[in-house]
C-alpha positions in Angstrom: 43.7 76.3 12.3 47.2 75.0 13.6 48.8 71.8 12.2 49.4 69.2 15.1 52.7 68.1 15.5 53.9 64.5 15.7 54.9 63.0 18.4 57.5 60.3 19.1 55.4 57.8 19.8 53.0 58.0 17.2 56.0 58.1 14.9 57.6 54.5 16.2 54.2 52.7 15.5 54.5 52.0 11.7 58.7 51.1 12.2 56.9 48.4 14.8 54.2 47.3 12.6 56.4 46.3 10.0 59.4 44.8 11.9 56.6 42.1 13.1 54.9 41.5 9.9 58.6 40.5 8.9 59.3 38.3 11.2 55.9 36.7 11.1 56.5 36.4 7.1 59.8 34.5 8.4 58.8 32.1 10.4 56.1 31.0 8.1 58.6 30.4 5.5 61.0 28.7 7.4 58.0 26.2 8.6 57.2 25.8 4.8 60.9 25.0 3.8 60.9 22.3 6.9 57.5 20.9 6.0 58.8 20.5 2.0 62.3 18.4 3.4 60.2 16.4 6.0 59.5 12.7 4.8 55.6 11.7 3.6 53.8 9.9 6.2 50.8 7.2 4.9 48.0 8.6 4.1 49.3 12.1 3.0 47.1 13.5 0.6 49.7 15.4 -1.0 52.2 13.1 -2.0 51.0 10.6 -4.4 51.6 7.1 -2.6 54.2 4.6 -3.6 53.4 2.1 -6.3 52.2 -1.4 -5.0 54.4 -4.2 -6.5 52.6 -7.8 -6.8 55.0 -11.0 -7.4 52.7 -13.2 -9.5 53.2 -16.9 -8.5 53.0 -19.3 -11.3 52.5 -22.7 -10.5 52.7 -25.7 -13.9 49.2 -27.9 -13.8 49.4 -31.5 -14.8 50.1 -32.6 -18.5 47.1 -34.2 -19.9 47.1 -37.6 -21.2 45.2 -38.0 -24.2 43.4 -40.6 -24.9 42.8 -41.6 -28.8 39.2 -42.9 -28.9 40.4 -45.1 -32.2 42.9 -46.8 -30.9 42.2 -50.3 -30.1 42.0 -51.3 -26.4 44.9 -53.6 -25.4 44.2 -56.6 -23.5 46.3 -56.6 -21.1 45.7 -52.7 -19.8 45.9 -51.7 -16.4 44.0 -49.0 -14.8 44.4 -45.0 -16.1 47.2 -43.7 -14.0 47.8 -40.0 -13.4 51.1 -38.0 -15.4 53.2 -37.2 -12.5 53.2 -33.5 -11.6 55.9 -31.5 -11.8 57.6 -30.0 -9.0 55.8 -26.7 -7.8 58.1 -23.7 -6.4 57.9 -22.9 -2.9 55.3 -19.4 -3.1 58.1 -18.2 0.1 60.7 -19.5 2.1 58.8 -19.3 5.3 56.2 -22.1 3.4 59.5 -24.0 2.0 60.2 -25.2 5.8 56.2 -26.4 6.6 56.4 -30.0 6.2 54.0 -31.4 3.5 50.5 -32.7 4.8 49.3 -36.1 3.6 46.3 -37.1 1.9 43.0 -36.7 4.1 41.3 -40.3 4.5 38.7 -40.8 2.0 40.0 -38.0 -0.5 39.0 -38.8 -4.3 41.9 -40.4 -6.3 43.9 -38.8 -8.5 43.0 -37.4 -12.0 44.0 -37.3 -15.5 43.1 -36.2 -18.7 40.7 -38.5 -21.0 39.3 -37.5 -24.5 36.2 -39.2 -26.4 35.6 -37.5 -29.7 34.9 -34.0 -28.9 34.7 -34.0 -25.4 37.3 -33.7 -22.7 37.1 -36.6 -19.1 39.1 -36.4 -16.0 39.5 -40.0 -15.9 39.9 -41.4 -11.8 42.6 -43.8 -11.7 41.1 -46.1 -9.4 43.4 -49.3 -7.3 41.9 -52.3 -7.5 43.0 -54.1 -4.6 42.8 -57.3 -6.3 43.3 -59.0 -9.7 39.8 -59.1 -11.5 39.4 -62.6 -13.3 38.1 -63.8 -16.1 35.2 -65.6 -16.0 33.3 -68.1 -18.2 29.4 -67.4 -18.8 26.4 -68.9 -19.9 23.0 -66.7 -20.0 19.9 -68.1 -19.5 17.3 -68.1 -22.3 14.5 -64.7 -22.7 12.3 -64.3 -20.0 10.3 -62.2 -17.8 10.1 -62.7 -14.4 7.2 -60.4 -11.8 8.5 -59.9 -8.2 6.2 -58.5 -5.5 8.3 -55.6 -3.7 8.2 -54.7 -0.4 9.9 -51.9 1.1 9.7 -48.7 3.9 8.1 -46.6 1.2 5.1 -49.4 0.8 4.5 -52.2 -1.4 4.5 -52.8 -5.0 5.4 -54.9 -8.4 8.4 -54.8 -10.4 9.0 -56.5 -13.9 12.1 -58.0 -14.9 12.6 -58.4 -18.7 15.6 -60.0 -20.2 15.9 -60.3 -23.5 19.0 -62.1 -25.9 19.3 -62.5 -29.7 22.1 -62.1 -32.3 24.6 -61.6 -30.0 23.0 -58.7 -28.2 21.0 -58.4 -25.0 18.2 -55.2 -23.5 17.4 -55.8 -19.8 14.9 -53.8 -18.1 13.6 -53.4 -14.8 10.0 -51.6 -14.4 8.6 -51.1 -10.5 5.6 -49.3 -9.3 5.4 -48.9 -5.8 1.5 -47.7 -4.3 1.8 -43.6 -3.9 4.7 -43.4 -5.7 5.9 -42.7 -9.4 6.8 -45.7 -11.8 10.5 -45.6 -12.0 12.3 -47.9 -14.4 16.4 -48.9 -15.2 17.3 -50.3 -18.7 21.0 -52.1 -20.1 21.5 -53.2 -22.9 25.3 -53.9 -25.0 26.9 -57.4 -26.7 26.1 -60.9 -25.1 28.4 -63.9 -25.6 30.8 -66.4 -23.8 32.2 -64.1 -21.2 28.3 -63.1 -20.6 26.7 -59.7 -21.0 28.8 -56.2 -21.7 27.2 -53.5 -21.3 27.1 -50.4 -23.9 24.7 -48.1 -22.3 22.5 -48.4 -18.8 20.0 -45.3 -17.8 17.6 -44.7 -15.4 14.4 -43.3 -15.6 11.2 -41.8 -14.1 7.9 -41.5 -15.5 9.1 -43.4 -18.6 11.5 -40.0 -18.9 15.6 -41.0 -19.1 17.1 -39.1 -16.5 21.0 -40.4 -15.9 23.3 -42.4 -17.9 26.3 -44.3 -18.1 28.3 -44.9 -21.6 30.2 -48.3 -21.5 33.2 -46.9 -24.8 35.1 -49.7 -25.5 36.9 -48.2 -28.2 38.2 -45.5 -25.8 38.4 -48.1 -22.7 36.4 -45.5 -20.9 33.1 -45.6 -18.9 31.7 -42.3 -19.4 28.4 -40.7 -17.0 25.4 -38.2 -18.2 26.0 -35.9 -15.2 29.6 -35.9 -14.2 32.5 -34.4 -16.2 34.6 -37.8 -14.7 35.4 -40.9 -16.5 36.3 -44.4 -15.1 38.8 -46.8 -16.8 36.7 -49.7 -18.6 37.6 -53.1 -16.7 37.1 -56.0 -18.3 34.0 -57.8 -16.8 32.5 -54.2 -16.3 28.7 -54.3 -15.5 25.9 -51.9 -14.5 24.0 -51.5 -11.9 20.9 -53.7 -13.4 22.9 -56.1 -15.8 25.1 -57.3 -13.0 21.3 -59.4 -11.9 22.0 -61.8 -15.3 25.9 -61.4 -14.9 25.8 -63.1 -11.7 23.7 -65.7 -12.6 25.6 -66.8 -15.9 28.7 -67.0 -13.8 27.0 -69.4 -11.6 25.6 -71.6 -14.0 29.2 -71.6 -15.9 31.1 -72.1 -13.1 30.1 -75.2 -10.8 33.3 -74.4 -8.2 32.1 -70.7 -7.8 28.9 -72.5 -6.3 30.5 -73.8 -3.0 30.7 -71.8 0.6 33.3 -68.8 0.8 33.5 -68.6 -2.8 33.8 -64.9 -4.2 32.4 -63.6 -7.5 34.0 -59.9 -8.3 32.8 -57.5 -10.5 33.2 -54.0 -11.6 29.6 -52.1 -11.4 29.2 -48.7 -12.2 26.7 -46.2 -11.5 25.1 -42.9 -12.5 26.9 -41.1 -9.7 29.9 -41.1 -11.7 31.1 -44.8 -9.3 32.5 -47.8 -10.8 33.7 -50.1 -7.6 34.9 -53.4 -7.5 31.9 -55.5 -5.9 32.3 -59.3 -4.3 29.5 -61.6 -4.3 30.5 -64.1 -1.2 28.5 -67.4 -1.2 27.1 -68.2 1.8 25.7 -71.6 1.2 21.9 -73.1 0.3 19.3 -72.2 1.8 14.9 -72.8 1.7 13.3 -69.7 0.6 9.3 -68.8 0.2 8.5 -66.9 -2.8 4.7 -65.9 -4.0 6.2 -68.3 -6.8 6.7 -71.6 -4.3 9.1 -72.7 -2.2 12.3 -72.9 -3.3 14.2 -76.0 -1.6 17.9 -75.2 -2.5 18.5 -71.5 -2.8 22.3 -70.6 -3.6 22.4 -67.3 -1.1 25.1 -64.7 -1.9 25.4 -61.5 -0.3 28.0 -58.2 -1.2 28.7 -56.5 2.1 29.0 -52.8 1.9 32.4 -51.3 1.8 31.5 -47.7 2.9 29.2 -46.0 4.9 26.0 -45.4 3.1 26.7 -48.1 0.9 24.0 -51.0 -0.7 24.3 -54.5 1.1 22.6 -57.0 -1.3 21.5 -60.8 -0.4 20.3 -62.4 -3.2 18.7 -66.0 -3.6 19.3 -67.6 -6.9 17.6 -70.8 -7.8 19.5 -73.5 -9.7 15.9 -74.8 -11.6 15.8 -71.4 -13.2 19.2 -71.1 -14.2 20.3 -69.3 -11.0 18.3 -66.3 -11.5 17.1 -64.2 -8.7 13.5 -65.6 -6.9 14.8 -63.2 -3.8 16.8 -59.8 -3.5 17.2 -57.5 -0.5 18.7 -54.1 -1.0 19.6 -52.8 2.2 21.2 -49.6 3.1 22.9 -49.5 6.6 22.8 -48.4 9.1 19.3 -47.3 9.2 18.3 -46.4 4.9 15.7 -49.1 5.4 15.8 -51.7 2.6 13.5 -52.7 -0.1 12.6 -57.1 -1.0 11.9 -58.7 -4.4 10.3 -62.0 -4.1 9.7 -63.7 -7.0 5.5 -64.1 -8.3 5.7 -65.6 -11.6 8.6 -66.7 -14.2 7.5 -66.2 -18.1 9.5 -67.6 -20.5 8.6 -67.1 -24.8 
């Protein structure tokens, strides 16, 4: 057999072969050296991303007020106000430059801090728009007095009992509607002089307390079942059942009170956490029928509602009965319907 002999060209083919491979292997490298100097876009998986920095803002609250529930009240104590709050940093200067926005109408008023034993109030620093007075009182003696009650919901009774000894006082308020469960109110605190201060008022259903409200002199607080608010005690401060003997004591102390355009003012608090200044305006005498009897000489005084939603009472107080109610109407506008108590039958021990 004879060997073949190589030819030029077959000869060239490995020289070409590896010339390319190297310049292959040389671009590649040089693309790896550009891609290792070129910046990390967002999103590249392989550079670990930048570290997020947060700037914490830190704004100071309101210093609390504490208020020691042994110290005596002082006479001559205004309302709870609110500690000034200090001045909060602007969070960035574009929000340095917004102007600041005032109060929305109706907001609640401002807050501070109240303590009763071992638990903690925000106390409402209510304005009373006008000087509360003093006035002299002289309750009637015990007695129980049956209304008839009309209202939207049907027709019913209700029993008023008042009841006064040693210096203290219970009130209670029982009605029964047809259809409907019994639902009661109860007050009871010191009565003297200045007429009847409440301690504690609740409200119940089915003979069951549901809601409260604590009148704690010591701490000049009014303090509620349900909400973690407080209200500064006023003097004169009633309830929202004893304020039917308060107005009547007032009455019989006061003979000038008794006369057309006079105004009797009183703080009443509720359940709801509420404690407003209501005025009793007189409107003069009037003839009223009651299941009772006529009633020639009526003194009529009426509370006007100062909000929407709010109660509008008329009540008729008879001077023969030391000017307690023989007629209430409890309306609430503008279309809650309303609910009458005319008086059946006055028991006395």
């Amino acid at each position: 057999m004879h060997a073949i002999a190589a030819t030029p060209a077959s000869a060239a083919r490995p020289a070409r072969r590896r010339a390319a491979l190297t310049l292959v292997a040389a671009v590649l490298a040089a693309h790896v050296l550009l891609l290792a100097r070129a910046p990390a876009r967002p999103g590249d998986p392989g550079r670990a991303p930048r570290p997020l920095q947060v700037r914490q803002i830190v704004t100071p609250g309101p210093a609390a007020a504490g208020v020691d529930a042994t110290a005596p009240p002082t006479a001559a104590a205004g309302p709870i106000r609110p500690t000034p709050r200090a001045a909060r940093p602007p969070p960035h200067a574009a929000a340095a430059t917004t102007p600041t926005q005032p109060a929305p109408a109706g907001a609640p008023p401002p807050m501070t801090a109240g303590v009763v034993g071992a638990a903690t109030y925000e106390v409402r620093a209510d304005i009373i728009e006008k000087a509360l007075p003093v006035y002299a009182a002289r309750l009637p003696p015990a007695a129980t007095m049956h209304y008839a009650v009309g209202s939207g919901a049907g027709a019913g009774q209700a029993t008023l009992r008042w009841q006064v000894a040693d210096g203290r006082y219970r009130l209670t308020l029982e009605r029964a509607l047809a259809g409907q469960p019994a639902q009661g109110s109860a007050s009871q605190g010191d009565a003297g002089a200045g007429g009847v201060a409440p301690e504690r008022y609740t409200e119940s259903r089915r003979g069951r307390d549901q809601r409260a409200v604590n009148f704690q002199r010591d701490a000049g607080l009014i303090t509620f079942s349900a909400p973690s608010a407080a209200q500064a005690l006023s003097p004169g401060a009633q309830d929202r059942l004893s304020w039917m003997l308060q107005l009547p004591a007032v009455l019989e102390a006061e003979p000038a009170l008794r006369e057309p355009g006079s105004e009797v003012l009183m703080v009443v608090a509720g359940t709801r956490g509420d404690a407003e200044v209501w005025a009793f305006t007189v409107q003069g005498r009037e003839a009223v029928d009651t299941p009772a009897g006529p009633v020639a000489d009526a003194l009529h005084l009426q509370r006007l509602p100062r909000r929407p939603y709010d109660t509008q009472i008329d009540a008729w107080l008879d001077p023969a009965r030391h000017h307690l109610p023989v007629r209430l109407r409890l309306q609430l506008p503008p279309a809650g319907g309303s609910t009458e108590f005319a008086l059946e039958r006055h028991d006395t021990p």
